[in-house]
C-alpha positions as a LaTeX table, in Angstrom:
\begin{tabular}{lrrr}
\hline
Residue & $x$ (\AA) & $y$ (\AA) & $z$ (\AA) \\
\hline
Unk1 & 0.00 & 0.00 & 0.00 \\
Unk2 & 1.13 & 3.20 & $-1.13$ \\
Unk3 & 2.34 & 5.48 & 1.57 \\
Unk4 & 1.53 & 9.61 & 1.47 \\
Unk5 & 4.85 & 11.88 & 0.97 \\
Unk6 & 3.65 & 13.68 & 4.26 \\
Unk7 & 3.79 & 10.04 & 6.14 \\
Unk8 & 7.14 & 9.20 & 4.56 \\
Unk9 & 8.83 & 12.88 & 6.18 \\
Unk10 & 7.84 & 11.49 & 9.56 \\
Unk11 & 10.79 & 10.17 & 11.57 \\
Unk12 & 9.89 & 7.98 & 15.20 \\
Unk13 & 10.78 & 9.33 & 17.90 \\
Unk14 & 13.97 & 8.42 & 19.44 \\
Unk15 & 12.86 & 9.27 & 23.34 \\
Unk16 & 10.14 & 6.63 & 22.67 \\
Unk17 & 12.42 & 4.17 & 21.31 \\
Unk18 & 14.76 & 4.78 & 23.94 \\
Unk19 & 11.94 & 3.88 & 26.42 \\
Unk20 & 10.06 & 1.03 & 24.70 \\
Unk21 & 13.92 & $-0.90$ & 24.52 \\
Unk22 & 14.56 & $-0.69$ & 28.43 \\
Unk23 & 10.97 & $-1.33$ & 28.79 \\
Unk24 & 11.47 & $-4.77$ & 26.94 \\
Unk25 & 14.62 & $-5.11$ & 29.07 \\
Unk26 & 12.79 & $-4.81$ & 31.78 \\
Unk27 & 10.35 & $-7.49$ & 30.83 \\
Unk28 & 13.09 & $-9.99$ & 30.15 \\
Unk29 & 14.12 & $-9.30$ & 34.48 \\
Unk30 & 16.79 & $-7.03$ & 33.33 \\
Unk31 & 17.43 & $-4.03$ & 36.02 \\
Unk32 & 17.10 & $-1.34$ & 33.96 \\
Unk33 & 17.57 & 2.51 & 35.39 \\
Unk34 & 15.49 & 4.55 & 33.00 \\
Unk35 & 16.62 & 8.47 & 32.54 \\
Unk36 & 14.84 & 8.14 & 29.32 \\
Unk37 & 11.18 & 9.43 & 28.53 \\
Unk38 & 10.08 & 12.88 & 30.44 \\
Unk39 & 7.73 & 12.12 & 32.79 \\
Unk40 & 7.34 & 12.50 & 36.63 \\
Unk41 & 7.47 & 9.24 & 39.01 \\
Unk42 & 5.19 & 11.08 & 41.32 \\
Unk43 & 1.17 & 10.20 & 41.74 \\
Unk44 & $-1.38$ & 12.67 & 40.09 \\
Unk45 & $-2.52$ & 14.25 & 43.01 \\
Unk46 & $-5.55$ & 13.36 & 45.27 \\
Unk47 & $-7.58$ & 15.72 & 45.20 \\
Unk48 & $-7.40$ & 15.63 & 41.16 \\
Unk49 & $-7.93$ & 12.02 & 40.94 \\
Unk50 & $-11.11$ & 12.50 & 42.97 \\
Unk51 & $-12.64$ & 15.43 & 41.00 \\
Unk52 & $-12.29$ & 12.56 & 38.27 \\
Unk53 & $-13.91$ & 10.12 & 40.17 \\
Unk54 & $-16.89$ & 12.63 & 41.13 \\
Unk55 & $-17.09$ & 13.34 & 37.23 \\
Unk56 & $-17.89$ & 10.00 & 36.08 \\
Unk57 & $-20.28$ & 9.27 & 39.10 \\
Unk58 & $-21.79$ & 12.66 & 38.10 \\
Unk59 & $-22.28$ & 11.65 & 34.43 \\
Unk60 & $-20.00$ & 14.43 & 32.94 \\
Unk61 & $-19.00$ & 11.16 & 30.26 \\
Unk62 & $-20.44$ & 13.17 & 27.53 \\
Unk63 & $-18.63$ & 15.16 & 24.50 \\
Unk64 & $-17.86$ & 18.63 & 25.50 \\
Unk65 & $-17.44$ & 21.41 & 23.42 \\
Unk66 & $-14.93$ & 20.87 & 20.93 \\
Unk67 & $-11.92$ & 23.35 & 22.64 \\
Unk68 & $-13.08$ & 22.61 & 25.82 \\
Unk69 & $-15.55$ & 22.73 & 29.23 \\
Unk70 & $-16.36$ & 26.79 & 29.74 \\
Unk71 & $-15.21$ & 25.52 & 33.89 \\
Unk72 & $-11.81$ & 24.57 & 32.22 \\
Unk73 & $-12.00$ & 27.35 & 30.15 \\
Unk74 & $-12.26$ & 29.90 & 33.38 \\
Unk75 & $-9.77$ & 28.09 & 34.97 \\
Unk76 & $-7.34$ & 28.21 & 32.73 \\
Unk77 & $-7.81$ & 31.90 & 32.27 \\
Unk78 & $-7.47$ & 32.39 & 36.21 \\
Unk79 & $-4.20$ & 31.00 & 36.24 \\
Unk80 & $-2.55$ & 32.86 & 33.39 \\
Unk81 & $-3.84$ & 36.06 & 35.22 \\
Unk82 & $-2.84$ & 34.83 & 38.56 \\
Unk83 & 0.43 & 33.69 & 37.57 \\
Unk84 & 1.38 & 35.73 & 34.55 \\
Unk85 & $-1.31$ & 38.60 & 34.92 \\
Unk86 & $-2.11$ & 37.95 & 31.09 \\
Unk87 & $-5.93$ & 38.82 & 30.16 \\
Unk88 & $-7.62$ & 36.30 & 28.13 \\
Unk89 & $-10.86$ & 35.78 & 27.98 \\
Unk90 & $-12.41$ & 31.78 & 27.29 \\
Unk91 & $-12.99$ & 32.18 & 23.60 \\
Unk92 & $-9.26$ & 32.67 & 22.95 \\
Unk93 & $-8.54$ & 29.01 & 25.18 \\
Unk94 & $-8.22$ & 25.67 & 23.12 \\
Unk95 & $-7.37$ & 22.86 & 25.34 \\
Unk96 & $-6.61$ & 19.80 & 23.90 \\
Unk97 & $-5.41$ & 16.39 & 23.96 \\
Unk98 & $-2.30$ & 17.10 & 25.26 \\
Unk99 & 0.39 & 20.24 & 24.45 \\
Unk100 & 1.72 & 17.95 & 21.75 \\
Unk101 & $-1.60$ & 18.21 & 20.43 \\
Unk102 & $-2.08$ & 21.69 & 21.29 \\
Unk103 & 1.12 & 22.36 & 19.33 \\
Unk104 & 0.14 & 20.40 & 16.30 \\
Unk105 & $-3.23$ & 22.54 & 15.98 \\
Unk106 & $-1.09$ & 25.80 & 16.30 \\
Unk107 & 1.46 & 25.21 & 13.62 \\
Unk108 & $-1.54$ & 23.98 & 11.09 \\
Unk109 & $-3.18$ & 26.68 & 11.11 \\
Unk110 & $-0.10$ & 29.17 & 11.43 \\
Unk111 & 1.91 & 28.58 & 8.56 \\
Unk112 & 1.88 & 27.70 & 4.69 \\
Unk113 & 3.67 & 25.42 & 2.77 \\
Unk114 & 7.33 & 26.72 & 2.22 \\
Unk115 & 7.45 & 28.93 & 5.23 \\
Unk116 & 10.07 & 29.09 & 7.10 \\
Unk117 & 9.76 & 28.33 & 11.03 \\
Unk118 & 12.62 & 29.25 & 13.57 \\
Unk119 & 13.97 & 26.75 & 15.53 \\
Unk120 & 16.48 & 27.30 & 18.39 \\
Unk121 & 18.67 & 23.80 & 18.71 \\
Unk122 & 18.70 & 21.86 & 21.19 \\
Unk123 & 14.90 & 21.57 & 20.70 \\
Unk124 & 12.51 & 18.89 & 21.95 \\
Unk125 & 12.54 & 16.15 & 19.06 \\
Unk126 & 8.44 & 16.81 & 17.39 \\
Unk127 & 8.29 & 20.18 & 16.75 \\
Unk128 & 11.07 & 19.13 & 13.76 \\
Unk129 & 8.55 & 16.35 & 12.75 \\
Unk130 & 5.38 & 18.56 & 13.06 \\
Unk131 & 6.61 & 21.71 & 11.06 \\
Unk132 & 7.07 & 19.16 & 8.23 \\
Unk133 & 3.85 & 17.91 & 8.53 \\
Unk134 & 3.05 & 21.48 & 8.16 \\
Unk135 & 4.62 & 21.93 & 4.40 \\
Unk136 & 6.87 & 24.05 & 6.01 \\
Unk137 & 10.95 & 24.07 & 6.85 \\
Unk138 & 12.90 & 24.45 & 9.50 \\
Unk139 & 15.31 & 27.12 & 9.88 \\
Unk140 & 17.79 & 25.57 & 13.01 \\
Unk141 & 19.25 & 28.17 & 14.66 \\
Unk142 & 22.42 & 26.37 & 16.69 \\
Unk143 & 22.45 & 27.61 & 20.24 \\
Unk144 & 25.46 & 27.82 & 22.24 \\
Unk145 & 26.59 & 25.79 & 25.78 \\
Unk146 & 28.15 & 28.74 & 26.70 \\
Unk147 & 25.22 & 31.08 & 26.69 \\
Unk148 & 23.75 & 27.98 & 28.39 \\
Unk149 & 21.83 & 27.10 & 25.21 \\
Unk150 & 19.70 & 30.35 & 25.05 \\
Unk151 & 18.69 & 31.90 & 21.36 \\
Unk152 & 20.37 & 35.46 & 21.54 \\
Unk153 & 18.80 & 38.53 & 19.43 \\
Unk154 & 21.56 & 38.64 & 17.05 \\
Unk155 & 21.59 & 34.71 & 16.31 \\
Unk156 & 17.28 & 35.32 & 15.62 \\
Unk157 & 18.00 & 38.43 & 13.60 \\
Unk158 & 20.76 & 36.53 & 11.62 \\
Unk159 & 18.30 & 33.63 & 10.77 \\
Unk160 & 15.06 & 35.91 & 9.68 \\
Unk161 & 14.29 & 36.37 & 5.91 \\
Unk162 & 11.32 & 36.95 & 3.98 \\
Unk163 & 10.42 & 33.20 & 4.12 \\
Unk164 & 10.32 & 33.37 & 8.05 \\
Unk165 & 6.92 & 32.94 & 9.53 \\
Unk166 & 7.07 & 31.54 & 13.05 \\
Unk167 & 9.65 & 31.00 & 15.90 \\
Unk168 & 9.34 & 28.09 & 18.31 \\
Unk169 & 10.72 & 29.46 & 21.90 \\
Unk170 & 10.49 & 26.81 & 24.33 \\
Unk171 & 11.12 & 27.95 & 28.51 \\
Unk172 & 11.99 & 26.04 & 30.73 \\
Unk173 & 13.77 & 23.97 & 28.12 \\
Unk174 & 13.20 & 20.31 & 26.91 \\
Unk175 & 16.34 & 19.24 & 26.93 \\
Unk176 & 18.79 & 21.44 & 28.20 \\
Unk177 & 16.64 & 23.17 & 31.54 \\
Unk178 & 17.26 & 26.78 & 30.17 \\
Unk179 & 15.02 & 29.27 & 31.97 \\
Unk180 & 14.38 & 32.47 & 29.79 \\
Unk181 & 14.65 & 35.35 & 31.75 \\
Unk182 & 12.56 & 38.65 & 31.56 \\
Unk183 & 15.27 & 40.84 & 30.39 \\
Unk184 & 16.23 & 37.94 & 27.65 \\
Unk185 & 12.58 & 37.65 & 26.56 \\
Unk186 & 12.30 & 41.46 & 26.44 \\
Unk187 & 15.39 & 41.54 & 24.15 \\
Unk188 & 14.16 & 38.90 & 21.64 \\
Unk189 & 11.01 & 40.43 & 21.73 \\
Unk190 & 12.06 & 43.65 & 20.51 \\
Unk191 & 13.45 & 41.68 & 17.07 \\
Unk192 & 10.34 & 39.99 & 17.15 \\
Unk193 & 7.83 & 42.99 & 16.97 \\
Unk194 & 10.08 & 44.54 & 14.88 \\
Unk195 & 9.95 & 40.97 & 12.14 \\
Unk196 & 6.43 & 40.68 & 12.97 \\
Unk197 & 6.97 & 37.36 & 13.81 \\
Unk198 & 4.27 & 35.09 & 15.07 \\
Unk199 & 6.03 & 33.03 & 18.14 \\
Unk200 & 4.67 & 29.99 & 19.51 \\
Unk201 & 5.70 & 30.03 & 23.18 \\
Unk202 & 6.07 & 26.36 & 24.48 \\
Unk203 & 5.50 & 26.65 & 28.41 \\
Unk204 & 5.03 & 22.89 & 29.57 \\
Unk205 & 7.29 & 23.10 & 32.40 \\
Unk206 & 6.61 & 26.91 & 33.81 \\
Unk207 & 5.99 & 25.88 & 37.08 \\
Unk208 & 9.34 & 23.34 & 37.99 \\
Unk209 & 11.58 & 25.93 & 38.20 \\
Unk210 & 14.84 & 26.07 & 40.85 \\
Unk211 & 17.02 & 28.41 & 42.71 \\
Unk212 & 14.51 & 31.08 & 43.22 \\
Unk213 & 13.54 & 32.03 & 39.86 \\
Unk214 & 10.19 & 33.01 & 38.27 \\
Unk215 & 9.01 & 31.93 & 35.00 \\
Unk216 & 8.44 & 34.78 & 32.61 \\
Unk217 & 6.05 & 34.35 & 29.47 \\
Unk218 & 6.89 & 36.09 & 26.74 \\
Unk219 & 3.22 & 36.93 & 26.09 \\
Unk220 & 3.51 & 39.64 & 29.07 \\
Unk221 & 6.22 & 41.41 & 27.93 \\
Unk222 & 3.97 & 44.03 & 25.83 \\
Unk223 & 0.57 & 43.86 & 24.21 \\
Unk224 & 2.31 & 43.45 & 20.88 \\
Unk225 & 3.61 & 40.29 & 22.01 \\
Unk226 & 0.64 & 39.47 & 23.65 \\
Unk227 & $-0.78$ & 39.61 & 19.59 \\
Unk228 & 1.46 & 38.07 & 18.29 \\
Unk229 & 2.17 & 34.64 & 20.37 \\
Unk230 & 0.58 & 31.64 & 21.32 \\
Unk231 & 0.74 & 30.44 & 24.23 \\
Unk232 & 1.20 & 26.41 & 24.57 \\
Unk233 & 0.70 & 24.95 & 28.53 \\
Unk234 & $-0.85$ & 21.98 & 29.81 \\
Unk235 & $-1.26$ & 19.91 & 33.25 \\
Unk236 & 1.35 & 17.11 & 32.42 \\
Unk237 & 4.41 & 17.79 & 33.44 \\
Unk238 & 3.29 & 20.28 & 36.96 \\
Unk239 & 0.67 & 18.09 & 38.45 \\
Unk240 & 1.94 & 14.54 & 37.19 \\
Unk241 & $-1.06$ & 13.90 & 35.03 \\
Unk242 & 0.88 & 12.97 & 31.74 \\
Unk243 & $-1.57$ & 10.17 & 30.71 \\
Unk244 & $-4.74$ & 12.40 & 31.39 \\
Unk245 & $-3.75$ & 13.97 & 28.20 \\
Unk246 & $-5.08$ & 17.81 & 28.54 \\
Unk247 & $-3.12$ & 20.84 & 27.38 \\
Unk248 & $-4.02$ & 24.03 & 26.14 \\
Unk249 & $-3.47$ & 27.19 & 24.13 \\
Unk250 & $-4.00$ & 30.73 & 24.68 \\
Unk251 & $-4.27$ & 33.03 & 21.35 \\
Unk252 & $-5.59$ & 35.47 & 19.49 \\
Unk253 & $-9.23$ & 35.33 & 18.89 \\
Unk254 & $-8.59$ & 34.46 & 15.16 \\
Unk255 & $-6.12$ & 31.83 & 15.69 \\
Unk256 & $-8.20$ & 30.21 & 18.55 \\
Unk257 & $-11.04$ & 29.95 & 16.11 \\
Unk258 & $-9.24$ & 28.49 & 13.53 \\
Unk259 & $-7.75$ & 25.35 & 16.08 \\
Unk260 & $-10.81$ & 24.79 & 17.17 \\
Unk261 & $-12.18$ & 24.34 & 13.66 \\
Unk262 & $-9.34$ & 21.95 & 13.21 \\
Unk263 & $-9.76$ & 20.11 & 16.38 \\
Unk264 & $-13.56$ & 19.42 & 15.49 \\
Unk265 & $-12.30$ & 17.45 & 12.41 \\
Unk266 & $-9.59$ & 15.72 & 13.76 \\
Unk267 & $-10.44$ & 14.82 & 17.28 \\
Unk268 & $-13.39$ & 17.00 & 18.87 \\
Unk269 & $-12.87$ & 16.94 & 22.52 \\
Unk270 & $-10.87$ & 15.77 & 25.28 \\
Unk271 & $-11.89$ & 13.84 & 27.25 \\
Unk272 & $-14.78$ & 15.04 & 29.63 \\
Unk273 & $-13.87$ & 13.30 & 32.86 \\
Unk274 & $-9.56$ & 14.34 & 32.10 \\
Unk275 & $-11.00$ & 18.08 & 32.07 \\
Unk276 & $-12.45$ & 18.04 & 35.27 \\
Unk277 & $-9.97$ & 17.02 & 37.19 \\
Unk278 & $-7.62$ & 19.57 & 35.31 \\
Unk279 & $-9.96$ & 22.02 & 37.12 \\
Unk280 & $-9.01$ & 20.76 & 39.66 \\
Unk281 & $-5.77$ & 20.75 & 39.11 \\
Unk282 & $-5.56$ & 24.41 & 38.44 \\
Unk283 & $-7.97$ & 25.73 & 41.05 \\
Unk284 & $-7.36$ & 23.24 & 43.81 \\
Unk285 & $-3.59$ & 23.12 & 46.59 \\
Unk286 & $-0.39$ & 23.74 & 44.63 \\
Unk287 & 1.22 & 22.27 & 47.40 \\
Unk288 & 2.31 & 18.94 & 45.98 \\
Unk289 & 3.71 & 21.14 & 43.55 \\
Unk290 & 6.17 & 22.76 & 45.86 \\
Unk291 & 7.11 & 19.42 & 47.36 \\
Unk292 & 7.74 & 17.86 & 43.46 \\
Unk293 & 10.38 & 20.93 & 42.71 \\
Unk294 & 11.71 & 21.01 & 46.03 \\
Unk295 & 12.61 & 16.92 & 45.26 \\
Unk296 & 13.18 & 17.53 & 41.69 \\
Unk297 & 16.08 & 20.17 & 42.67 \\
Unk298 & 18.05 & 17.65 & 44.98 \\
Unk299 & 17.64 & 14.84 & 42.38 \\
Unk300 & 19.47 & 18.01 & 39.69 \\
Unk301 & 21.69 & 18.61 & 42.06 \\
Unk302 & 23.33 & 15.70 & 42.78 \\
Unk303 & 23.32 & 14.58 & 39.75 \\
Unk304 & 25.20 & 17.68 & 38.39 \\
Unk305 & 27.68 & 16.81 & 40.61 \\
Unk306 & 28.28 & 13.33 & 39.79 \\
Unk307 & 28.22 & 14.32 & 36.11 \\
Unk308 & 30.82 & 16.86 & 36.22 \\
Unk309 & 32.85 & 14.91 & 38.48 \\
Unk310 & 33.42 & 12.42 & 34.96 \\
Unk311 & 36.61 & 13.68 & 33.41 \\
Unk312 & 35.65 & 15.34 & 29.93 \\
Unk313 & 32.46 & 16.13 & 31.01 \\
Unk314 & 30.96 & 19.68 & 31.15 \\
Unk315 & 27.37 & 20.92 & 31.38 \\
Unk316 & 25.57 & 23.99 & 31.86 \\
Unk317 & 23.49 & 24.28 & 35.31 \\
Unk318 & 19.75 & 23.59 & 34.02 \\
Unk319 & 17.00 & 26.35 & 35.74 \\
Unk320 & 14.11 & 24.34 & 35.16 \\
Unk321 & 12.44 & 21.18 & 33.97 \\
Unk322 & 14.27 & 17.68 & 34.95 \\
Unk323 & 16.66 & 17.19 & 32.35 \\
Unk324 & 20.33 & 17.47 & 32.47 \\
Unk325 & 21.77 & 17.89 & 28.90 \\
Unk326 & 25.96 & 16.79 & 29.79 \\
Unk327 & 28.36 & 17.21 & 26.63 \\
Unk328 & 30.21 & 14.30 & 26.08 \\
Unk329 & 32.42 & 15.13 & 22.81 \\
Unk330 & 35.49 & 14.39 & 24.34 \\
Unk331 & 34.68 & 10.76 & 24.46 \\
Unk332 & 34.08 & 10.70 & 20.97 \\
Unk333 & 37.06 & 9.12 & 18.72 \\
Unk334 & 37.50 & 6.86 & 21.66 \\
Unk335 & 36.43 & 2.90 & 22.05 \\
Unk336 & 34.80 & 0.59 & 24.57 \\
Unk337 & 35.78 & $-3.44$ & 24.09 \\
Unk338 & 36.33 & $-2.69$ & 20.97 \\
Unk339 & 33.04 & $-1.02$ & 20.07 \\
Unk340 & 34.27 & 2.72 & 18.57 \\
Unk341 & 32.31 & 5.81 & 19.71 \\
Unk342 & 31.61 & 8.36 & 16.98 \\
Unk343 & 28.67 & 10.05 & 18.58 \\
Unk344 & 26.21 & 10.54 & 21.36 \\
Unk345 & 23.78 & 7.58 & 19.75 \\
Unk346 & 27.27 & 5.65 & 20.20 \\
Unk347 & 27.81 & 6.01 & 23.67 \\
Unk348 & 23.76 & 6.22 & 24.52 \\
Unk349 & 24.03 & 2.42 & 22.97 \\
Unk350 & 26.80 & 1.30 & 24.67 \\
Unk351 & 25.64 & 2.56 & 28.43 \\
Unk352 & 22.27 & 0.96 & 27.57 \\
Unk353 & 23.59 & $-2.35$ & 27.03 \\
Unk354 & 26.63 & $-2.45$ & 28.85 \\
Unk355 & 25.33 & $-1.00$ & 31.92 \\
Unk356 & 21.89 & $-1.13$ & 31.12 \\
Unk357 & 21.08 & 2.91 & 31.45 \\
Unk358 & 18.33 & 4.16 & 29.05 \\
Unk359 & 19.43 & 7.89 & 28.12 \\
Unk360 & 18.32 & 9.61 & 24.81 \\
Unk361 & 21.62 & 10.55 & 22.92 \\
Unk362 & 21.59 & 14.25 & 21.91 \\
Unk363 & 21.11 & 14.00 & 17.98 \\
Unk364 & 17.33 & 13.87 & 18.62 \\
Unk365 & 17.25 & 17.24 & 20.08 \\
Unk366 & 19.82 & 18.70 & 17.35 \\
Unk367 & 23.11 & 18.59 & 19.13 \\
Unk368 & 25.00 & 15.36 & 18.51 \\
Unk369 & 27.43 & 15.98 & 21.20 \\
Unk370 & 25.47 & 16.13 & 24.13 \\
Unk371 & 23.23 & 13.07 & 26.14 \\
Unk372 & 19.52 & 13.79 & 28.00 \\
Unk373 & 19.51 & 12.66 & 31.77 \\
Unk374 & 16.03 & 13.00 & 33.23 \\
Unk375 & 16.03 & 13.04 & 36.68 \\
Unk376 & 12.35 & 12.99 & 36.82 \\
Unk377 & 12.76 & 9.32 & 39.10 \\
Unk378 & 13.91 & 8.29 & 42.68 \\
Unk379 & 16.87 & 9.23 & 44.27 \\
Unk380 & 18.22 & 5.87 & 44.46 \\
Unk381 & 17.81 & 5.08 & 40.66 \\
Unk382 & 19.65 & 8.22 & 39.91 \\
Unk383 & 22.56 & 7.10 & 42.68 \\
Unk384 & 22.36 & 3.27 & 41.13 \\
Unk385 & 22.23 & 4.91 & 37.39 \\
Unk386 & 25.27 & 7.26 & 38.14 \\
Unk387 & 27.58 & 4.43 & 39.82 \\
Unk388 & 27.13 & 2.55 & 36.36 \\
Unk389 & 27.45 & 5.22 & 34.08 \\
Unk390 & 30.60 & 6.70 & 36.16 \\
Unk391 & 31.74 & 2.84 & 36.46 \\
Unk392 & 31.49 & 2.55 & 32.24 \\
Unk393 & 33.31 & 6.36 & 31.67 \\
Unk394 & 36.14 & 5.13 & 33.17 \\
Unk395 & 36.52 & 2.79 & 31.04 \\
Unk396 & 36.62 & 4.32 & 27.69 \\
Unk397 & 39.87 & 4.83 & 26.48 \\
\hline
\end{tabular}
């Protein structure tokens, strides 16, 4: 059967291969420390699970609007006011099945085929995939470890042209744990306004943030931005509800409209009872939230430590999310029993069956010299996971 061209530009994704081959490993009895996929260990909250349960005893198993419950809607409105003091009102809120989704629906509608879409590297591995499905190209703008992998106004200026249409800014970072601040945000911004760029501002991880700082969106910077971003959140990665599958968008009125017209032929809804307990979720304690960062910033820590203790090893101190994104280019050119190691999908190989440590190796996020460590699991897989990978280092020569 004849594939479609668009189906033939769609590469897997290598996080999720990563994960389903320790996952076999695992089934086989092998002990298998997973920094793979990026997803908390921690339980979806109580109190959310319960506004689930009451949902389906209430008999809220019915379709909803297509871009979601007007409670949801509110909600989600609330918190960008509360924590970003951004006005929106429920007709410019999509939520979704999931940002990914939420993402997909944005660049559809957003750009045409041949445009030109802006994307900082190291960038999480389907926005690549999606602005293809799109018709469009992306324009990879190489970010540097030393400016601790942050786009700089002179490296977006340098990579707009009259193709350009959209720029992908993601904060805090999948994979590196960059945290945008405002002054940085203001100082793209300026370029941006001045392009008249639409940005698509990818937000999953606002809220697991360390060391005191604030997430900034760059949606509040000025009412110009405000006009010309979208806004991309959801309740996966903060409340540890990845497999309820709800994230959201904040837009312009127009653009709104148009997702929502594309969501009612692709999937309609989310689901009704996921939706509820995202109110929930938004409008109920934030308090297992502290307690997640406050454990998620120990687990960085540490690990930091025990990464940069590897000769050869550097990497730059992550703000936010729960990845650590090491570079490991100096082990390159170098072999293991035998086994030669020409790149990070070398070595990613070789710790995964030699020491049986699922990492992702950094080609998948654009940077071929770096690995992604999530430390989104317990403390003593990290210490058990470190001892091996530490234990294997030292043995490449």
């Amino acid at each position: 059967m004849r594939l479609s061209g668009r189906a033939l530009l769609i590469s897997p994704s290598p996080t999720m291969a990563i994960d389903a081959k320790a996952k076999e490993m695992k089934a086989k009895g092998i002990s298998v420390v997973g920094f793979g996929a990026g997803e908390p260990d921690f339980d979806t909250p109580e109190h959310i699970k319960d506004a689930a349960v009451a949902a389906i005893r209430g008999g809220l198993t019915k379709y909803t609007p297509v871009a979601g419950t007007i409670d949801l809607k509110k909600a989600i409105c609330h918190k960008f006011m509360i924590d970003q003091g951004l006005d929106y009102q429920p007709t410019q809120i999509v939520v979704s099945a999931g940002a990914k989704h939420s993402l997909y629906n944005a660049i559809q509608v957003l750009v045409h085929t041949g445009d030109e879409v802006i994307l900082p590297a190291p960038y999480w591995v389907s926005y690549l995939e999606q602005i293809k499905l799109a018709g469009a190209e992306a324009r990879i703008v190489e970010t540097r470890e030393i400016n601790g992998f942050k786009l700089t106004p002179a490296e977006l200026e340098s990579a707009i042209n009259q193709r350009t249409r959209l720029l992908i800014l993601n904060t805090p970072n999948n994979p590196t744990g960059a945290v945008y601040s405002e002054t940085e945000l203001r100082a793209l911004g300026e370029v941006i306004v001045k392009h008249n760029i639409t940005v698509i501002s990818d937000e999953v991880y606002e809220k697991l943030i360390y060391g005191g700082l604030r997430h900034v969106s760059i949606a509040s910077i000025s009412p110009d931005l405000k006009e010309l971003t979208v806004v991309i959140n959801a309740v996966s990665k903060a409340y540890a509800m990845t497999g309820w599958r709800i994230g959201y968008t904040a837009a312009p009125i127009s653009v709104a409209n148009a997702m929502a017209d594309l969501q009612s032929h692709s999937t309609s809804n989310p689901t009704s009872i996921a939706q509820a307990a995202s109110v929930a979720a938004l409008m109920g304690d934030q308090e297992p939230i502290n307690q997640m960062v406050a454990e998620y910033e120990k687990r960085r820590d540490y690990m930091l430590e025990r990464l940069l203790a590897i000769p050869g090893v550097t990497c730059a101190r992550p703000d936010g999310a729960f990845y650590l994104f090491p570079n490991v280019k100096s082990y390159f050119g170098k072999s293991y029993k035998g086994k030669v190691i020409n790149n990070s999908t070398d070595l990613a190989s070789i710790l995964l069956d030699e020491t049986q440590v699922a990492l992702v190796p950094g080609v998948a996020f654009g940077n071929d010299e770096c690995l992604r460590l999530s430390y989104a699991v317990s403390m003593d897989n990290i210490k058990e996971g470190m001892n091996r990978i530490t234990s294997l280092m030292e043995k490449i020569h």
